[in-house]
N, C-alpha and C positions, 0 to 999 in steps of 0.2 A: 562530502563526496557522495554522489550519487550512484547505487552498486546493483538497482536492478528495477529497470521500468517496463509499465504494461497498459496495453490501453485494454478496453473492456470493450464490450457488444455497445454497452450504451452512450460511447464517446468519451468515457471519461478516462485519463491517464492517474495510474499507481506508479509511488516509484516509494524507492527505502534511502535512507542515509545511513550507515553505519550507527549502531546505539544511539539513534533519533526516531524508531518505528518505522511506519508504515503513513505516508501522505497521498491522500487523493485530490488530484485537480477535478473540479468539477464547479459547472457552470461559472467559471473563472475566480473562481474564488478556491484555495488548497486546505484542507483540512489536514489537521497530523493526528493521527491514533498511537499513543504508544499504553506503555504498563499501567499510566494514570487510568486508560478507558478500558484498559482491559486485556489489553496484548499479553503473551505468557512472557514476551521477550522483546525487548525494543530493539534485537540484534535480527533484519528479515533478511533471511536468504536464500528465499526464492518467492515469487509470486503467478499463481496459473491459475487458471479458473477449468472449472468441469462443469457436468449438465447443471449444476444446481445451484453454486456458489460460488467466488471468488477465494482462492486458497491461498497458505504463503507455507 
């Protein structure tokens, strides 16, 4: 289930799956980040972006 999606300035859509990280669509093709790449927590529950970076 998908629990919280976001597009970005540069067209690309975030979204999270419950304990599945963080997945970005980008140039049609979806990448998944979780604890393997680095994540503190594959549980994301929330994602916003500020002047500098994309947050969760």
């Amino acid at each position: 289930m998908v629990y919280y999606i976001f597009d970005d300035d540069k067209g690309n859509i975030l979204f999270s799956a419950w304990g599945q990280g963080l997945f970005i669509l980008k140039n049609d093709k979806v990448i998944n980040f979780t604890t393997t790449e680095g994540l503190a927590s594959n549980q994301i529950r929330s994602i916003f972006a500020d002047s500098k970076k994309i947050s969760g």
